[in-house]
Jmol script that loads the backbone (N, CA, C; Angstrom):
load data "model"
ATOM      1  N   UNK A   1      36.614 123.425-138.157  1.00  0.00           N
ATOM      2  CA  UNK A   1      37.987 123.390-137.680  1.00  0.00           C
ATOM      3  C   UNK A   1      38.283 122.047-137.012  1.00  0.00           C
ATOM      4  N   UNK A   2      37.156 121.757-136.238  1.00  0.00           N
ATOM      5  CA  UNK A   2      37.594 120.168-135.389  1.00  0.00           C
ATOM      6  C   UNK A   2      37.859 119.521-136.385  1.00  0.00           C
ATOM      7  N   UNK A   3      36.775 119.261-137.392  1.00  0.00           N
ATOM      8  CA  UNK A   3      36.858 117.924-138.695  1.00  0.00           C
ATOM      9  C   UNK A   3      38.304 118.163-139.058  1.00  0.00           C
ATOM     10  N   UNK A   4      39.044 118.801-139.394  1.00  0.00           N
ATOM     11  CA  UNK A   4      40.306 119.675-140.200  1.00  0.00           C
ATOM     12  C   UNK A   4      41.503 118.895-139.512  1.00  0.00           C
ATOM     13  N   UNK A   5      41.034 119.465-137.987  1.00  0.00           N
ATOM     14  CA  UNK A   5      42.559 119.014-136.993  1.00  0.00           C
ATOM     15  C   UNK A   5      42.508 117.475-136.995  1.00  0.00           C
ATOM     16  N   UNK A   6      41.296 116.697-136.684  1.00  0.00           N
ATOM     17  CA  UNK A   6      41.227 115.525-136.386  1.00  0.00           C
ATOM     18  C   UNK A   6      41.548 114.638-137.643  1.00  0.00           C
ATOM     19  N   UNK A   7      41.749 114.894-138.969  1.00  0.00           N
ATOM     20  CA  UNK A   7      42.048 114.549-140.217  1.00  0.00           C
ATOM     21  C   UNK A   7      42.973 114.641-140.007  1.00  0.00           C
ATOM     22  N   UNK A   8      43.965 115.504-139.403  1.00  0.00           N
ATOM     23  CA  UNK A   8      45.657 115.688-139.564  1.00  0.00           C
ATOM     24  C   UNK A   8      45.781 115.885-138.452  1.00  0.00           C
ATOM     25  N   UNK A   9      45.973 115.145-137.519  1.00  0.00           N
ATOM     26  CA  UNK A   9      46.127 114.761-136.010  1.00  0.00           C
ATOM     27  C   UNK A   9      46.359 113.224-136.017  1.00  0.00           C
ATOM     28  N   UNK A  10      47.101 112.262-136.866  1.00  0.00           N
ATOM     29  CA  UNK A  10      47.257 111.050-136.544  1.00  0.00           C
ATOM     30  C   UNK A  10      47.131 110.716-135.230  1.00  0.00           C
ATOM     31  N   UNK A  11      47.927 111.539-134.335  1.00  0.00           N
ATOM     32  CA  UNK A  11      48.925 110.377-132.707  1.00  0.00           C
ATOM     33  C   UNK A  11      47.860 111.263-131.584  1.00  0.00           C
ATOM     34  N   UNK A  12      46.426 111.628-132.311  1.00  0.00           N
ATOM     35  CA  UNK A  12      45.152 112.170-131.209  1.00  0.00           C
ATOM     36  C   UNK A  12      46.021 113.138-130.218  1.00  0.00           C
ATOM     37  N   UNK A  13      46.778 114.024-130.688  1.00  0.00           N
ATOM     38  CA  UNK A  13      47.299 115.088-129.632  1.00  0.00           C
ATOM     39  C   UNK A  13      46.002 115.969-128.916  1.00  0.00           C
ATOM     40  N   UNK A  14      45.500 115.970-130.118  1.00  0.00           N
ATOM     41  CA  UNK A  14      44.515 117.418-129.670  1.00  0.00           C
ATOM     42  C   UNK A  14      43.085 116.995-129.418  1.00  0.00           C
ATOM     43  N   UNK A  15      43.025 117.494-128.332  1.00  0.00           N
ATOM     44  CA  UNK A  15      41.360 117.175-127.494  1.00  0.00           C
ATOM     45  C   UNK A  15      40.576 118.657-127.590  1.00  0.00           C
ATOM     46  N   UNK A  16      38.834 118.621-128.042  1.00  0.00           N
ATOM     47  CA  UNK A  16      38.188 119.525-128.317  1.00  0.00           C
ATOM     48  C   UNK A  16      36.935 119.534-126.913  1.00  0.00           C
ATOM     49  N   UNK A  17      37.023 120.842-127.062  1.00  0.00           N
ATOM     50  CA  UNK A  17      35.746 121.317-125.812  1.00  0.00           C
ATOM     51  C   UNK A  17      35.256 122.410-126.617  1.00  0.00           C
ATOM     52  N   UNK A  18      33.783 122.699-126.490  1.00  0.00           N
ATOM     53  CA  UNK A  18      33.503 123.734-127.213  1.00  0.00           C
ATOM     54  C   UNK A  18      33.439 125.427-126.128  1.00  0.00           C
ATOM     55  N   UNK A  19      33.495 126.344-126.781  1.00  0.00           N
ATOM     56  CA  UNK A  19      34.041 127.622-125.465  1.00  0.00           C
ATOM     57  C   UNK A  19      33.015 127.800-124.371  1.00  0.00           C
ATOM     58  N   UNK A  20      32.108 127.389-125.173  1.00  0.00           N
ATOM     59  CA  UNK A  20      30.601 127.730-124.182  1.00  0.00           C
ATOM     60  C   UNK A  20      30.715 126.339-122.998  1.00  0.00           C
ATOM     61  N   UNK A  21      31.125 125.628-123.034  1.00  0.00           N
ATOM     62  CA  UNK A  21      30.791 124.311-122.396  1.00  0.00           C
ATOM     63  C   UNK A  21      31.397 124.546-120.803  1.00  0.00           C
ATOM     64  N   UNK A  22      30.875 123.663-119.705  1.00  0.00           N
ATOM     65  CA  UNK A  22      31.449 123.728-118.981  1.00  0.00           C
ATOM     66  C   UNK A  22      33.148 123.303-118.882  1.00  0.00           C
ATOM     67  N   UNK A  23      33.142 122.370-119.743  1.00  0.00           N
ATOM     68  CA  UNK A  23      34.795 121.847-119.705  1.00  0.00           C
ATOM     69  C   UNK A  23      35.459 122.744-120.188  1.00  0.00           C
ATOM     70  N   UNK A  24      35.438 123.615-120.907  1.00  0.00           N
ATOM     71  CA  UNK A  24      36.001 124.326-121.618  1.00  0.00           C
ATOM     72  C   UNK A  24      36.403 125.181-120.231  1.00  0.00           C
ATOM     73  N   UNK A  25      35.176 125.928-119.856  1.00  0.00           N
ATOM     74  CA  UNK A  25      35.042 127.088-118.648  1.00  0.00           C
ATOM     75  C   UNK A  25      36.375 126.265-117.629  1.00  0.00           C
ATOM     76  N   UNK A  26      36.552 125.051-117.024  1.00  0.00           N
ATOM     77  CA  UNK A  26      36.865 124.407-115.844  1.00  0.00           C
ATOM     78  C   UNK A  26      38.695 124.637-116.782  1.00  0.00           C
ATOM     79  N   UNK A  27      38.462 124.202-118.170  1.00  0.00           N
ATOM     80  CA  UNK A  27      40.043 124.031-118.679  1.00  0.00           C
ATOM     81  C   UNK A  27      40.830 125.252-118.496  1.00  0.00           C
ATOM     82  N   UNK A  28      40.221 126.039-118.801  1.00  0.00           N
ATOM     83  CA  UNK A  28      40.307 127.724-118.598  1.00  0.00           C
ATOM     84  C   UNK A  28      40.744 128.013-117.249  1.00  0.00           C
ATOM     85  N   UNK A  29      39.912 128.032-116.504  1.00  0.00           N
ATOM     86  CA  UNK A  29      40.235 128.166-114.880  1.00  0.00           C
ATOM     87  C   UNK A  29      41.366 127.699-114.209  1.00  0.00           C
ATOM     88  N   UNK A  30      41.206 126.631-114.502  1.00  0.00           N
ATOM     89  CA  UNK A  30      42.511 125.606-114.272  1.00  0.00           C
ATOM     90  C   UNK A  30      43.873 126.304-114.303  1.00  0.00           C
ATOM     91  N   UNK A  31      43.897 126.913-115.650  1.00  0.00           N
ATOM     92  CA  UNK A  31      45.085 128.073-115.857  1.00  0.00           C
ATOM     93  C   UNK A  31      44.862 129.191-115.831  1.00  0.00           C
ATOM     94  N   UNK A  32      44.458 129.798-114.572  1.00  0.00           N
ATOM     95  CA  UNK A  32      44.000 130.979-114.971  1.00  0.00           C
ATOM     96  C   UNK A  32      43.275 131.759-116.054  1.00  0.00           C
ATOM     97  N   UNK A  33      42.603 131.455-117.246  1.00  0.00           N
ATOM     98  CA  UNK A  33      42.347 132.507-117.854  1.00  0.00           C
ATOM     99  C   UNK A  33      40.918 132.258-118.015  1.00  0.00           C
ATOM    100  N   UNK A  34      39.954 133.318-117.824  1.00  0.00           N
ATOM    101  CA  UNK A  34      38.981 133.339-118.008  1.00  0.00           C
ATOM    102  C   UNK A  34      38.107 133.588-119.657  1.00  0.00           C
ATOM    103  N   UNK A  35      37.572 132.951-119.918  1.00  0.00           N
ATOM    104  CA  UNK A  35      37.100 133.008-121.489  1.00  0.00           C
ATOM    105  C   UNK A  35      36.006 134.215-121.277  1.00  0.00           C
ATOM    106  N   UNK A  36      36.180 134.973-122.658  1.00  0.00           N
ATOM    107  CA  UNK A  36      35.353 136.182-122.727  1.00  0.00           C
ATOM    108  C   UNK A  36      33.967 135.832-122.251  1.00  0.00           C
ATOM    109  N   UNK A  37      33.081 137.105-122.145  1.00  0.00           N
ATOM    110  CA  UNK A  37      31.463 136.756-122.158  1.00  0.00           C
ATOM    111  C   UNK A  37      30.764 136.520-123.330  1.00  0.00           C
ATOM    112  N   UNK A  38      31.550 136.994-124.243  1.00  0.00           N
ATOM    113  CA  UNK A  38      30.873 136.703-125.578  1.00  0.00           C
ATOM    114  C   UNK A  38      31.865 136.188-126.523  1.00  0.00           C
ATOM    115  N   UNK A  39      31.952 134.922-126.784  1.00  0.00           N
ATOM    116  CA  UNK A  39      32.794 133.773-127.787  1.00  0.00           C
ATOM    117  C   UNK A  39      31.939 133.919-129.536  1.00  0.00           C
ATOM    118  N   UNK A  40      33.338 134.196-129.969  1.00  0.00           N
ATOM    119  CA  UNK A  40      32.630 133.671-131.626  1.00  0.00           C
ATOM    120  C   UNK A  40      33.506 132.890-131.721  1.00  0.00           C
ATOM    121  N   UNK A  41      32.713 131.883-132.896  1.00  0.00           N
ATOM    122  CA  UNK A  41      33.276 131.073-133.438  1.00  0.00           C
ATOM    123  C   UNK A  41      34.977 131.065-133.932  1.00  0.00           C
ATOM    124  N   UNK A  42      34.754 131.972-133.944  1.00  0.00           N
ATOM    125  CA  UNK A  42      36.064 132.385-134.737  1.00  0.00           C
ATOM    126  C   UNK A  42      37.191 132.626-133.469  1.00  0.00           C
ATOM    127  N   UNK A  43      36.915 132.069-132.338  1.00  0.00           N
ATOM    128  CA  UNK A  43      38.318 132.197-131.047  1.00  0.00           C
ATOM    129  C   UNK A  43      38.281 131.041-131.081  1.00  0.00           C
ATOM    130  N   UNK A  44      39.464 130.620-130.958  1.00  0.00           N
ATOM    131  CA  UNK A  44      40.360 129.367-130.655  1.00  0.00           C
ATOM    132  C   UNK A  44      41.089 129.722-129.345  1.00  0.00           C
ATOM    133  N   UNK A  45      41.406 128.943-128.353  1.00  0.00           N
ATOM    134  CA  UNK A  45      42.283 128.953-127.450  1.00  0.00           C
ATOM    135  C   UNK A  45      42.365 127.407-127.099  1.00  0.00           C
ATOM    136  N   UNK A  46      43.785 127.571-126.903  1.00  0.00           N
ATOM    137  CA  UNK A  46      44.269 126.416-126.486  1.00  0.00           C
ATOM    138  C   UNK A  46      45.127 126.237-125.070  1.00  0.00           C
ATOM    139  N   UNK A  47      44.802 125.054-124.886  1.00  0.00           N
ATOM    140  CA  UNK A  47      45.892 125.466-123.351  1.00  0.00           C
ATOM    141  C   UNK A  47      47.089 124.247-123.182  1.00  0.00           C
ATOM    142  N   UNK A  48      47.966 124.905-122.960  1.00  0.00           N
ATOM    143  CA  UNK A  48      49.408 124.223-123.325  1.00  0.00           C
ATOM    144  C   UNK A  48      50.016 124.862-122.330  1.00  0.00           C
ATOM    145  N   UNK A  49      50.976 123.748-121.301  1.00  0.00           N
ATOM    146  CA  UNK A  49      52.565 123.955-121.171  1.00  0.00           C
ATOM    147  C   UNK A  49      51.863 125.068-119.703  1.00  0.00           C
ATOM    148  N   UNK A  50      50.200 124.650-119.162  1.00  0.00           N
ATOM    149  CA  UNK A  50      50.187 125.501-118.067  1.00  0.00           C
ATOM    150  C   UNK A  50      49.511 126.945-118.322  1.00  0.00           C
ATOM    151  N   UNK A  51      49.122 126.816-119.835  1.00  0.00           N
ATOM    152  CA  UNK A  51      48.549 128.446-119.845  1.00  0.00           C
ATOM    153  C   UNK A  51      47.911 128.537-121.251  1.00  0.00           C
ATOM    154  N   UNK A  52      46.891 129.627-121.423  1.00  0.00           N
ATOM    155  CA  UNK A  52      46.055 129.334-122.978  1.00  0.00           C
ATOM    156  C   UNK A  52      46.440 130.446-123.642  1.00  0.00           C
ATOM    157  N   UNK A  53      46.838 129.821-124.556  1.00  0.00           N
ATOM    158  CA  UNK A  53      46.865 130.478-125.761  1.00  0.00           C
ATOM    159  C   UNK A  53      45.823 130.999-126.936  1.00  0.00           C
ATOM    160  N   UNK A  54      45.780 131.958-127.498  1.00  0.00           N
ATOM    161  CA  UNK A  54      44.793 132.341-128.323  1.00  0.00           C
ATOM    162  C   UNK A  54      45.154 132.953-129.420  1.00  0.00           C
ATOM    163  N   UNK A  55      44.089 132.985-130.558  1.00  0.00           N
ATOM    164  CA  UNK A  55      44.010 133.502-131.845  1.00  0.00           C
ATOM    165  C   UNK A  55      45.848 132.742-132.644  1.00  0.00           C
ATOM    166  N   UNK A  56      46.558 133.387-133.406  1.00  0.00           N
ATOM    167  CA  UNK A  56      47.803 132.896-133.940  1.00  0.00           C
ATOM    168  C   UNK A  56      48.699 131.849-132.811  1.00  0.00           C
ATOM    169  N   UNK A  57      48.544 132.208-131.953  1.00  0.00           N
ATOM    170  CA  UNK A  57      49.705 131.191-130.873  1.00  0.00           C
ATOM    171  C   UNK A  57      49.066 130.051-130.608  1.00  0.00           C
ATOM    172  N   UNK A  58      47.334 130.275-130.557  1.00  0.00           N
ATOM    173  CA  UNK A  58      46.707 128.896-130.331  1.00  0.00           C
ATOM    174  C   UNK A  58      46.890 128.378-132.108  1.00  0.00           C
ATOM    175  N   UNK A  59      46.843 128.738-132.958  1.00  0.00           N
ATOM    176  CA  UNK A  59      46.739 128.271-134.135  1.00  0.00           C
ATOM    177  C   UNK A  59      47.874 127.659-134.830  1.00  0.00           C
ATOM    178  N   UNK A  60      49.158 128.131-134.081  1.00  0.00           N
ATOM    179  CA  UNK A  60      50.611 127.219-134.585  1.00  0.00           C
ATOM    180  C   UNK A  60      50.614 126.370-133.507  1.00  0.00           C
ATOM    181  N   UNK A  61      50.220 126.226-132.324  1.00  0.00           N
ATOM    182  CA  UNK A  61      50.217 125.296-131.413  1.00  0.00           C
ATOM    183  C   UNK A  61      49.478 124.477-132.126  1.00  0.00           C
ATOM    184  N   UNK A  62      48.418 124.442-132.732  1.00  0.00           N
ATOM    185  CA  UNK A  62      47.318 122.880-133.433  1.00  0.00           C
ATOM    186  C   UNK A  62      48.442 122.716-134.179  1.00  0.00           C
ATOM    187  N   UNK A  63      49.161 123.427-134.924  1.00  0.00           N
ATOM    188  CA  UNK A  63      49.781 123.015-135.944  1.00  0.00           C
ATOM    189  C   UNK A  63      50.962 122.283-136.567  1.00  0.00           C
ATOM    190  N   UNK A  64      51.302 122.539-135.253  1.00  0.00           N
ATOM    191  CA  UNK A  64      52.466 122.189-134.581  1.00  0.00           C
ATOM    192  C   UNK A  64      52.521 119.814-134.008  1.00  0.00           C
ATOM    193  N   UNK A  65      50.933 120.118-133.913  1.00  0.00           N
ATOM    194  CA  UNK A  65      50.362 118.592-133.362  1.00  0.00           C
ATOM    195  C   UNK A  65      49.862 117.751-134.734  1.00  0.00           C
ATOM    196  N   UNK A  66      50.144 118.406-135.426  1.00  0.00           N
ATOM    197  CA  UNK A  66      49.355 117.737-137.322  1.00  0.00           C
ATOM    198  C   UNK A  66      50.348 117.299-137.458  1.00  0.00           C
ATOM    199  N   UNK A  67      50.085 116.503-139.188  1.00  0.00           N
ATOM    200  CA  UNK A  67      51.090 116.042-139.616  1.00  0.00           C
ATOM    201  C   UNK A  67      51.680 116.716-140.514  1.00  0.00           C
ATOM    202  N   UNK A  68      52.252 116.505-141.266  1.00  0.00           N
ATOM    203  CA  UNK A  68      53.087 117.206-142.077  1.00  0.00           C
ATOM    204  C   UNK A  68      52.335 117.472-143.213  1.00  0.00           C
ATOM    205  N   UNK A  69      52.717 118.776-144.055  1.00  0.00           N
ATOM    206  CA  UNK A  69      52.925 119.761-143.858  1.00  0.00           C
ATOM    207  C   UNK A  69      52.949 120.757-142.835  1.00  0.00           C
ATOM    208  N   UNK A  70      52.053 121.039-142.339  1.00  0.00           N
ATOM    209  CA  UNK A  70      51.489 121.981-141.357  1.00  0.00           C
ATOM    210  C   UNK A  70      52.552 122.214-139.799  1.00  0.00           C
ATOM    211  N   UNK A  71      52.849 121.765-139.925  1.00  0.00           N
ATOM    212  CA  UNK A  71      54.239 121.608-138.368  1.00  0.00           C
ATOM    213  C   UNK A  71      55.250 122.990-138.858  1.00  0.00           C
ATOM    214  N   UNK A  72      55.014 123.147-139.950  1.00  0.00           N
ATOM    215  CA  UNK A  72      55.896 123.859-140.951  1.00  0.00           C
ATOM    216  C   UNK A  72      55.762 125.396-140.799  1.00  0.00           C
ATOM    217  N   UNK A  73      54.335 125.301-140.182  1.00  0.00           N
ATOM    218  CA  UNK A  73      53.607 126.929-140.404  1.00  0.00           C
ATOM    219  C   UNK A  73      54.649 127.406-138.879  1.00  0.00           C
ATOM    220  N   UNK A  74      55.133 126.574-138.105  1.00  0.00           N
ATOM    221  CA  UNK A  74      55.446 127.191-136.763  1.00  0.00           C
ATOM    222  C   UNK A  74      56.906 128.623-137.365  1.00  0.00           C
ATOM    223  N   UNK A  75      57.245 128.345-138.416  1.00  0.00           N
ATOM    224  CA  UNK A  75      58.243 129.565-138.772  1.00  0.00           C
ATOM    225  C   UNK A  75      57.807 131.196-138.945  1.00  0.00           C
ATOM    226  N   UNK A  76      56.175 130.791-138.564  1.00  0.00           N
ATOM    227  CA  UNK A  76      55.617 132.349-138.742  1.00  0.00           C
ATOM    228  C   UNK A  76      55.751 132.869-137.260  1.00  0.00           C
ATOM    229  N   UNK A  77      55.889 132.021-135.729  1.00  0.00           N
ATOM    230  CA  UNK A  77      56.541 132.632-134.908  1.00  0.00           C
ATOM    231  C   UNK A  77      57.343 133.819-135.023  1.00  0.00           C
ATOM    232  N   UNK A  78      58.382 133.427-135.733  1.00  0.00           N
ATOM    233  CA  UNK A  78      59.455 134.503-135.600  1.00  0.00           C
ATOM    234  C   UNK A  78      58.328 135.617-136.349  1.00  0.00           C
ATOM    235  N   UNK A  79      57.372 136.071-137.030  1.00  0.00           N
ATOM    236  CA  UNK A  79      56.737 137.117-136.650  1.00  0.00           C
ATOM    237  C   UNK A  79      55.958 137.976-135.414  1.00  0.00           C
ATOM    238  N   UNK A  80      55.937 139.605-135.608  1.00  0.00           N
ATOM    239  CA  UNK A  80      55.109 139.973-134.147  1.00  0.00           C
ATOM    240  C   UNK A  80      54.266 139.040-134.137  1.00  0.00           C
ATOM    241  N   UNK A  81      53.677 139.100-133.143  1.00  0.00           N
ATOM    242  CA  UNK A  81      52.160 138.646-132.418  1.00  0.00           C
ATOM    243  C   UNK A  81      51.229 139.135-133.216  1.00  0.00           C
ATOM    244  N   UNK A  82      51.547 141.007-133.073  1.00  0.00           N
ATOM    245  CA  UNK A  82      50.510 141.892-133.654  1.00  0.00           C
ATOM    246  C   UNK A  82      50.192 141.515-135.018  1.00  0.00           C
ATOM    247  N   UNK A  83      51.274 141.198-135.969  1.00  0.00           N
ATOM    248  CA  UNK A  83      50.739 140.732-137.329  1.00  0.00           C
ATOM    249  C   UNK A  83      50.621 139.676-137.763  1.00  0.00           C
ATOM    250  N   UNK A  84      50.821 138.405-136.718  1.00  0.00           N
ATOM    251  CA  UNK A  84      50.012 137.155-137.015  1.00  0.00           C
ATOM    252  C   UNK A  84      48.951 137.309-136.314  1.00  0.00           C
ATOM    253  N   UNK A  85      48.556 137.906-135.890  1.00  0.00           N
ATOM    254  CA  UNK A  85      46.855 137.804-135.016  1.00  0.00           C
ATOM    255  C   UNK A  85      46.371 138.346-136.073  1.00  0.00           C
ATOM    256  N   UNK A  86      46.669 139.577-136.974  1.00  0.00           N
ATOM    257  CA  UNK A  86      45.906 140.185-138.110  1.00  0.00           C
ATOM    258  C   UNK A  86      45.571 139.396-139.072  1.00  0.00           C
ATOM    259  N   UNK A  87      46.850 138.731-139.434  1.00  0.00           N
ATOM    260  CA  UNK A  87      46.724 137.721-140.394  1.00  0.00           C
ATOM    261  C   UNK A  87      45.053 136.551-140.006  1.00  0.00           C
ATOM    262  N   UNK A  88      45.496 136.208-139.051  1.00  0.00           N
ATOM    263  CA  UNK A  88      44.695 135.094-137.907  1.00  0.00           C
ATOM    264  C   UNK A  88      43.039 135.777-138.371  1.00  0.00           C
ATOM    265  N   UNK A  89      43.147 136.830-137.922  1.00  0.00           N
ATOM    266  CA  UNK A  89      41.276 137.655-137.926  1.00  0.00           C
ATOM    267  C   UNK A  89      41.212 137.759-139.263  1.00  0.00           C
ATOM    268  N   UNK A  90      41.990 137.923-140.250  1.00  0.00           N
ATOM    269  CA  UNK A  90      41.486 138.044-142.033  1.00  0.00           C
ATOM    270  C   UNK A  90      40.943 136.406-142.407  1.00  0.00           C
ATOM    271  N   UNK A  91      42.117 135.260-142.103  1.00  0.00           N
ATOM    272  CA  UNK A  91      41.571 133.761-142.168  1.00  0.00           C
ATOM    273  C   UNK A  91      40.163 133.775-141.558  1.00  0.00           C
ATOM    274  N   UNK A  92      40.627 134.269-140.288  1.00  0.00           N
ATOM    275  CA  UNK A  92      38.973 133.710-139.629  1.00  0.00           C
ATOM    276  C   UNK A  92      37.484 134.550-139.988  1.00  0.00           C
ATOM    277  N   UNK A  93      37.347 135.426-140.814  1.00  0.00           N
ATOM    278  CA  UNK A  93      36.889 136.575-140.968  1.00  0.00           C
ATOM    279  C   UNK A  93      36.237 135.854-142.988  1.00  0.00           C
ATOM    280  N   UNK A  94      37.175 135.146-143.231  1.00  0.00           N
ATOM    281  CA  UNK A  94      36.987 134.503-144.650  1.00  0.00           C
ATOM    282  C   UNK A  94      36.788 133.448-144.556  1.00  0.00           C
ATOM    283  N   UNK A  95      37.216 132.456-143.640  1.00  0.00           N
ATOM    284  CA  UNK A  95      37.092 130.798-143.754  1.00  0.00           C
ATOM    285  C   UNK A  95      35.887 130.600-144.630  1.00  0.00           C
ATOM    286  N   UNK A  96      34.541 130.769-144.162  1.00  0.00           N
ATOM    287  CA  UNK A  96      33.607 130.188-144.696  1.00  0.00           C
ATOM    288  C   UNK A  96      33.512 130.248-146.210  1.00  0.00           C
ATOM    289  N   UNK A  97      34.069 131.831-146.655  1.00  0.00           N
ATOM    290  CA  UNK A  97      33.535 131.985-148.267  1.00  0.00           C
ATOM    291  C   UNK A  97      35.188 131.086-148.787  1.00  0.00           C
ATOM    292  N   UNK A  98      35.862 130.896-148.288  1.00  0.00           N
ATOM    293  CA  UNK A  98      37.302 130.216-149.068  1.00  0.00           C
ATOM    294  C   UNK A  98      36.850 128.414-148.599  1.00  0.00           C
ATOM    295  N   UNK A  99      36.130 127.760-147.938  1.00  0.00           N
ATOM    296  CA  UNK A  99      36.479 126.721-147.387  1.00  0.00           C
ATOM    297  C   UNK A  99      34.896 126.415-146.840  1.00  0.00           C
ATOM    298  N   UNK A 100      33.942 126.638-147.000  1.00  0.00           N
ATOM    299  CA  UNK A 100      32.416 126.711-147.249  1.00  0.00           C
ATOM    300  C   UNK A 100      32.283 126.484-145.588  1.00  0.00           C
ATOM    301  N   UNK A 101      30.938 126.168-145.636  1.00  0.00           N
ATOM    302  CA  UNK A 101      30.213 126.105-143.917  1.00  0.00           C
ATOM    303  C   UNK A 101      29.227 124.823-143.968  1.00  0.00           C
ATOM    304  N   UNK A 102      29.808 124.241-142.992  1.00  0.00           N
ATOM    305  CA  UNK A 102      28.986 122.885-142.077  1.00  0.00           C
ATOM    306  C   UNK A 102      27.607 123.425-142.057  1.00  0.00           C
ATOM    307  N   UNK A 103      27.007 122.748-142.598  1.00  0.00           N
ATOM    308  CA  UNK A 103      25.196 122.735-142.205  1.00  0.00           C
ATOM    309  C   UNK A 103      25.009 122.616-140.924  1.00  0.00           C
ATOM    310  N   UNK A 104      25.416 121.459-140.435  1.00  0.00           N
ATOM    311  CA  UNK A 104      25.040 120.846-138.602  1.00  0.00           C
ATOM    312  C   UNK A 104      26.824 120.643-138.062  1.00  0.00           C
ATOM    313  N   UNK A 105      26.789 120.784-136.736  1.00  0.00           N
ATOM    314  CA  UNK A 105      28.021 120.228-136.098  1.00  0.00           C
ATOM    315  C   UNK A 105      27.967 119.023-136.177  1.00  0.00           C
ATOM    316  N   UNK A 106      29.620 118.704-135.439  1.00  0.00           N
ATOM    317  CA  UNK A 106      30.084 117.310-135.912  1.00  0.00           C
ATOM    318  C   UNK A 106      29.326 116.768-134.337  1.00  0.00           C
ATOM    319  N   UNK A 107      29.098 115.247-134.643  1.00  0.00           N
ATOM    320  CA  UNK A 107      28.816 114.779-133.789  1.00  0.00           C
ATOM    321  C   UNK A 107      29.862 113.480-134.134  1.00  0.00           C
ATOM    322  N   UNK A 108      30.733 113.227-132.271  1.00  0.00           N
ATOM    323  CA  UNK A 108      31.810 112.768-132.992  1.00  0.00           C
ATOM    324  C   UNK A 108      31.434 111.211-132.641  1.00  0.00           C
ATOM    325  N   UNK A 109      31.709 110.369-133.557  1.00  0.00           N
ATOM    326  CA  UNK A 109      31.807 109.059-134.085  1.00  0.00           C
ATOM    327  C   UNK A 109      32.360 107.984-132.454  1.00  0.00           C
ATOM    328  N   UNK A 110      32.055 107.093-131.979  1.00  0.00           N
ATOM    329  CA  UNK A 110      32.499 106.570-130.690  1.00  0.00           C
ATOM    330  C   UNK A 110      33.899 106.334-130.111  1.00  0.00           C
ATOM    331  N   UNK A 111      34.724 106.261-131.750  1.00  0.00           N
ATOM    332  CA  UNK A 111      35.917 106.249-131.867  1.00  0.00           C
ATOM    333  C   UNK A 111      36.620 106.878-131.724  1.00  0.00           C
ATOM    334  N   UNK A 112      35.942 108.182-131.661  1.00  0.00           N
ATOM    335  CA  UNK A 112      36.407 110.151-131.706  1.00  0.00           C
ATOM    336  C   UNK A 112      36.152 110.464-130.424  1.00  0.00           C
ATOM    337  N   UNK A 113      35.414 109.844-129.610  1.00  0.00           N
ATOM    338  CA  UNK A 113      34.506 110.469-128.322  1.00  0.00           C
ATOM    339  C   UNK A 113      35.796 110.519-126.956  1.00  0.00           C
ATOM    340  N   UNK A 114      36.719 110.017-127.213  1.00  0.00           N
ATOM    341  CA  UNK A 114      37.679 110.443-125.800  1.00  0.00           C
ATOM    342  C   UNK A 114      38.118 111.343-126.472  1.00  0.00           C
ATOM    343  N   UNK A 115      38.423 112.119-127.301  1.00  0.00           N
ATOM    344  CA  UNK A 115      39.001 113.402-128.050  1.00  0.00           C
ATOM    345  C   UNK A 115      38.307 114.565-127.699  1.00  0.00           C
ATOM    346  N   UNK A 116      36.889 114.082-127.194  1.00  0.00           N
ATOM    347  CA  UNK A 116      36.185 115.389-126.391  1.00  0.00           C
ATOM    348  C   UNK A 116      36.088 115.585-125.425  1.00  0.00           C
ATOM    349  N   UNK A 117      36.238 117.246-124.168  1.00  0.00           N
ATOM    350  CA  UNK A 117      35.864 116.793-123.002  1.00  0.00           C
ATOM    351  C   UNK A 117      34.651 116.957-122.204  1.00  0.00           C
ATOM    352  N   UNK A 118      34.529 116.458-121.603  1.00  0.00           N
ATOM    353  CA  UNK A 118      33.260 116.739-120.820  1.00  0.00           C
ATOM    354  C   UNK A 118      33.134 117.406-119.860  1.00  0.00           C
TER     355      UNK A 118
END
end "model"
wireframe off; spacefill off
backbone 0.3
color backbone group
């Protein structure tokens, strides 16, 4: 998912922490919300505008920071919550067999390295 956003993220909107990390834990706190005890891969949260977002709301928020096409997906808003989060857990539930799986994580390039936090 990082490789994905950072390909279509020209103007570096979006900064990555991984859930387990302390930065992540401190970004969280910061706005109140505490990250589960047990993270899969498959949660995204983002924190925007003072507060984190998760699963579909964190996922039109990245999308929203890409370039075009993808800014485009924000019209699935006007759906519930309840059935873009469903939608959200079928993507995330398939990614790998539609869109294959990373051998090793990214280790990001020096050029990439303020895009992460610490």
């Amino acid at each position: 998912m990082v490789r994905f956003v950072i390909a279509r993220d020209p103007h570096a909107r979006c900064r990555f922490a991984a859930l387990q990390s302390e930065a992540a834990r401190a970004a969280c706190a910061k706005v109140g919300y505490e990250l589960p005890a047990f993270n899969t891969p498959s949660t995204i949260v983002v924190i925007e505008g003072g507060r984190a977002l998760e699963r579909s709301d964190a996922a039109l928020a990245i999308a929203s920071r890409m370039s075009f096409p993808w800014p485009m997906f924000g019209v699935f808003r006007v759906l519930p919550r309840g059935l873009r989060d469903a939608l959200y857990r079928f993507v995330a539930r398939n990614r790998y067999r539609w869109f294959g799986r990373a051998e090793v994580c990214m280790v990001p390039r020096a050029e990439l390295q303020e895009r992460f936090l610490d």
